[in-house]
ZAMARGU-4260 file (C-alpha; in steps of 0.2 Angstrom, whole numbers, plus 5000, padded with zeros to 4 digits):
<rodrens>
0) 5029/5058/5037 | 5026/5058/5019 | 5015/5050/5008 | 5025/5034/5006 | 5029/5033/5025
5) 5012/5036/5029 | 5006/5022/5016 | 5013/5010/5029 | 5011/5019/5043 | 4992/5021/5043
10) 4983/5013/5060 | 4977/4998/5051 | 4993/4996/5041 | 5001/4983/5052 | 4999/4965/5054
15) 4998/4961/5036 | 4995/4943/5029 | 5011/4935/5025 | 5013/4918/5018 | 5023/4906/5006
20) 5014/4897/4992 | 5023/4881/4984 | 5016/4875/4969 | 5021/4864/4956 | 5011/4864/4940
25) 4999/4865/4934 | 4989/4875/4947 | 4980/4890/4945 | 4973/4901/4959 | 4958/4917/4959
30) 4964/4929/4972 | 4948/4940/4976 | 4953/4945/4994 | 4950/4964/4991 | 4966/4968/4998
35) 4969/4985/4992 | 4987/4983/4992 | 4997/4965/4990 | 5015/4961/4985 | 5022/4945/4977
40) 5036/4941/4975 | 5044/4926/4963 | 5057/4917/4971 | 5060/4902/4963 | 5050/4898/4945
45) 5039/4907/4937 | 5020/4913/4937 | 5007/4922/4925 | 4996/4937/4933 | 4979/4937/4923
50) 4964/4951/4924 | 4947/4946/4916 | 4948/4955/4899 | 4968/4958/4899 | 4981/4951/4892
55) 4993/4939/4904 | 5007/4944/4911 | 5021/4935/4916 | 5032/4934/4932 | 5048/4928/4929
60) 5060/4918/4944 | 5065/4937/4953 | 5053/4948/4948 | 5040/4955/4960 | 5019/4958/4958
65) 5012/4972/4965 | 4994/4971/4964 | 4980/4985/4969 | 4962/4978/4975 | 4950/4975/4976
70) 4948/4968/4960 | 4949/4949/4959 | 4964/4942/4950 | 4971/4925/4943 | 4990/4918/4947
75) 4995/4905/4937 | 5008/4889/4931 | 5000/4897/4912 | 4988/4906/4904 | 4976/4892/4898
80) 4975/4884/4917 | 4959/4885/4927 | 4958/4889/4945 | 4960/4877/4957 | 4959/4887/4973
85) 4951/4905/4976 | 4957/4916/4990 | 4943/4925/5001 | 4944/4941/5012 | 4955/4935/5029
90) 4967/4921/5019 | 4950/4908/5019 | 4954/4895/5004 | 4941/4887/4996 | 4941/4874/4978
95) 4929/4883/4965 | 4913/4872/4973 | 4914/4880/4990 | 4927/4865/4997 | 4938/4871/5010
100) 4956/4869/5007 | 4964/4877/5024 | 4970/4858/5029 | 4973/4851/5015 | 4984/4863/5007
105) 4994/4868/5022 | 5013/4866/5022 | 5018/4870/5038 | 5022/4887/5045 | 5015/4903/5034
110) 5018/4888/5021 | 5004/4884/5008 | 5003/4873/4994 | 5001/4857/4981 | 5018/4852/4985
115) 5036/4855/4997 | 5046/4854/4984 | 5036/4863/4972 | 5043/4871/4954 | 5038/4889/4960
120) 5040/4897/4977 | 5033/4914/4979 | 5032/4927/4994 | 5015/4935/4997 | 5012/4950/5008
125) 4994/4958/5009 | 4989/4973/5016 | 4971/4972/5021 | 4970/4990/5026 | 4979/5005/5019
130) 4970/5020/5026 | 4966/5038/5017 | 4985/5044/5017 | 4988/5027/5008 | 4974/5028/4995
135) 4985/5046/4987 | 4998/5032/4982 | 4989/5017/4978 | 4976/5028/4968 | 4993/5031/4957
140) 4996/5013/4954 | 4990/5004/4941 | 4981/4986/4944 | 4997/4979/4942 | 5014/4983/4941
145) 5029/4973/4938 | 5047/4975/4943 | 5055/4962/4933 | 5075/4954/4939 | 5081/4965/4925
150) 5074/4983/4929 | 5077/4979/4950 | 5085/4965/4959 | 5080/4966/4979 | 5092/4960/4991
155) 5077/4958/5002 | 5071/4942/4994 | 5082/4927/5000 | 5082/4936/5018 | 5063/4935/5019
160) 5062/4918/5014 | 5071/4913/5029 | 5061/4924/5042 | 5044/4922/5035 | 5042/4902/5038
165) 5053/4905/5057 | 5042/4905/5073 | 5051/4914/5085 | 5045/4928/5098 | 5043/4945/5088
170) 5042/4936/5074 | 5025/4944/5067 | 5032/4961/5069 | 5051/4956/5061 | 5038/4952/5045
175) 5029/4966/5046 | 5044/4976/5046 | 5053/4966/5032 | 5036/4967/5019 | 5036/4987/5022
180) 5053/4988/5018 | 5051/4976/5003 | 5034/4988/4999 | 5043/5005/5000 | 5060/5000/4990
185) 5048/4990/4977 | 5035/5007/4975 | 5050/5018/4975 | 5058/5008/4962 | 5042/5009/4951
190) 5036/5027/4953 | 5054/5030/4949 | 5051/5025/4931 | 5045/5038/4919 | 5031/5025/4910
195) 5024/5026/4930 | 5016/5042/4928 | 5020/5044/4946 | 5008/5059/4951 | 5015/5076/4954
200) 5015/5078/4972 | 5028/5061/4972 | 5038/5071/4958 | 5037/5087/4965 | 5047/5078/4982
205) 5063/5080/4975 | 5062/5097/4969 | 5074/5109/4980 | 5062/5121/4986 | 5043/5112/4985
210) 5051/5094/4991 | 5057/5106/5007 | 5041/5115/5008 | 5030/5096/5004 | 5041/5090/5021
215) 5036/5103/5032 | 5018/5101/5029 | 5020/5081/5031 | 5030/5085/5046 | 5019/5096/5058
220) 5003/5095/5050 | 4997/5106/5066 | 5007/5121/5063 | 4996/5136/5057 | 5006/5135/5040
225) 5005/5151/5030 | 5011/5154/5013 | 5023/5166/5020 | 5030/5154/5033 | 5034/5141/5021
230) 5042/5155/5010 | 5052/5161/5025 | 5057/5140/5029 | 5062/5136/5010 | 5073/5153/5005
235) 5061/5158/4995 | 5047/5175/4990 | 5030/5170/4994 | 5025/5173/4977 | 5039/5162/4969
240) 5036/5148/4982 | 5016/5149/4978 | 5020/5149/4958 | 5033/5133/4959 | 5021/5124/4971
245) 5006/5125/4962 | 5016/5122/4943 | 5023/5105/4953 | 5010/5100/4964 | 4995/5104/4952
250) 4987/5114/4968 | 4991/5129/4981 | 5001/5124/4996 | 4984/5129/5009 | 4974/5118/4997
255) 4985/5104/4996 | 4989/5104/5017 | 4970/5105/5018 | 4971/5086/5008 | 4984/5082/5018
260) 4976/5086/5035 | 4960/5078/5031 | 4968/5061/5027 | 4977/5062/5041 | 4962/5064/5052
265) 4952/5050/5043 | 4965/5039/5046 | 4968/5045/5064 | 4949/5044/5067 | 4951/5023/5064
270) 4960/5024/5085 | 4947/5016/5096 | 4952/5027/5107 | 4955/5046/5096 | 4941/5058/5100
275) 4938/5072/5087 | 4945/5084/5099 | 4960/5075/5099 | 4961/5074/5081 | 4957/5090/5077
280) 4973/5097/5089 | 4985/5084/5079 | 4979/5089/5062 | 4982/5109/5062 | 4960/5113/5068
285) 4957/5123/5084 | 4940/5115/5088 | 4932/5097/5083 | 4919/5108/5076 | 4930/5116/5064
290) 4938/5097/5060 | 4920/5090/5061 | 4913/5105/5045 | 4928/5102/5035 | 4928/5083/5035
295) 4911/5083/5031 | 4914/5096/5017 | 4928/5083/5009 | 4922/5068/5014 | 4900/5070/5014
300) 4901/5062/5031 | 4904/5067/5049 | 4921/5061/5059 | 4909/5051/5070 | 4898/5043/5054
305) 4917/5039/5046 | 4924/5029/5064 | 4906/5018/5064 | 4910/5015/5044 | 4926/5008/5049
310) 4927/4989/5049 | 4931/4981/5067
</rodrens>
């Protein structure tokens, strides 16, 4: 599993909030949900993205939004229109005075709205947890980032609208599945780009030799890696292999799989029912001990004090 994969992958990952918005203008909506990671996508019209003390961006019929929380946000018919509706944590809807718009505003399955018919129609998935192995992708993302119609046209789009406003058995997890995809092509397709400033662990993927070694350490985090073994896996000296890693990655290969095995941990530690001990044998530590000082020493808390941090 990489970085990417494990965005998605994370244990609270799943179940994201999907839903349909059709508005016709002029509406205006604050999003302040904290989601740390939301995807929008515009498929008919067009909105305007707006973060206090930013200039506005525009979205255009095609393009897709890919914001990262928790900061609060404004999706508009324009610039100059002020918001109607404010989005709280768990999709609750509420008028600028505290008036609850969940009946009101309801259009029918995943389906919200001013109006059926409405000039704009666009596709919103929210992740409301992302995990640790997450957070090293989404701290490489700026607030927003837009893929217009003209850098990236998805295929995705018209096949989404139909599923997202069905209700049929397995329905929850055919979205689920349909918005990761959409998520991974759409961060692919941005990271790909060279104004993304993609970090160097993403770059360094698709190097010959670090992208093999980056895989094996994704792969069987519980292996007691070595330099040498890694060396011995990629065709490489020990020394070249240790050079190239750290001129790509910006670290050593023991420090980044360190990194990478502590994410991993926090992340597995969410499991009502993961125990440190069983943590610690699926992250490459021979006793919860050894998992327990080093997650401490990365994260200034224990594995137990993490877990009771977590929200339920």
């Amino acid at each position: 599993m990489d970085s990417l994969a494990g965005l998605l992958n994370s244990p609270r990952a799943q179940d994201a909030f999907m839903m349909r918005a059709l508005l016709d203008p002029p509406w205006s909506i604050r999003i302040q949900d904290r989601s740390p990671l939301s995807v929008v996508a515009v498929a008919r019209g067009e909105a305007w993205v707006m973060y206090e003390g930013e200039k506005p961006v525009h979205v255009g019929e095609g393009d897709i939004a890919i914001t990262r929380g928790p900061d609060a946000y404004v999706f508009a018919s324009g610039p100059d229109t002020e918001p109607q509706a404010i989005i709280h944590p768990g999709g609750r809807c509420e008028t600028p005075d505290c008036r609850s718009l969940a009946d009101e505003m309801s259009l029918g399955v995943r389906s919200w709205g001013n109006d059926p018919e409405g000039a704009s129609m666009m596709l919103i998935g929210a992740y409301e947890h992302t995990g640790e192995v997450g957070a090293r992708l989404l701290s490489a993302l700026p607030r927003l980032a837009v893929l217009t119609r003209e850098i990236w046209e998805c295929p995705l789009l018209p096949f989404l609208a139909e599923e997202i406003v069905k209700e049929e058995p397995g329905q929850e997890l055919v979205l689920d599945r349909l918005l990761d995809l959409l998520t991974v092509a759409a961060l692919r397709a941005w990271f790909s780009r060279p104004e993304a400033e993609a970090p160097a662990w993403y770059r360094a993927q698709s190097d010959p030799v670090v992208g093999r070694a980056l895989k094996l350490l994704h792969h069987n985090p519980a292996h007691s890696w070595t330099v040498a073994d890694l060396a011995a896996q990629t065709g490489v000296s020990r020394a070249s292999l240790a050079r190239r890693f750290a001129e790509l990655v910006g670290e050593p290969p023991m420090s980044y799989l360190t990194g990478w095995r502590l994410a991993l941990a926090a992340d597995l530690l969410r499991e009502p029912e993961a125990t440190v001990g069983a943590v610690a044998r699926k992250v490459g530590y021979a006793t919860p001990f050894a998992l327990s000082t080093a997650f401490k020493r990365a994260h200034g808390v224990s594995p137990q004090e993490h877990r009771a941090s977590v929200p339920a």
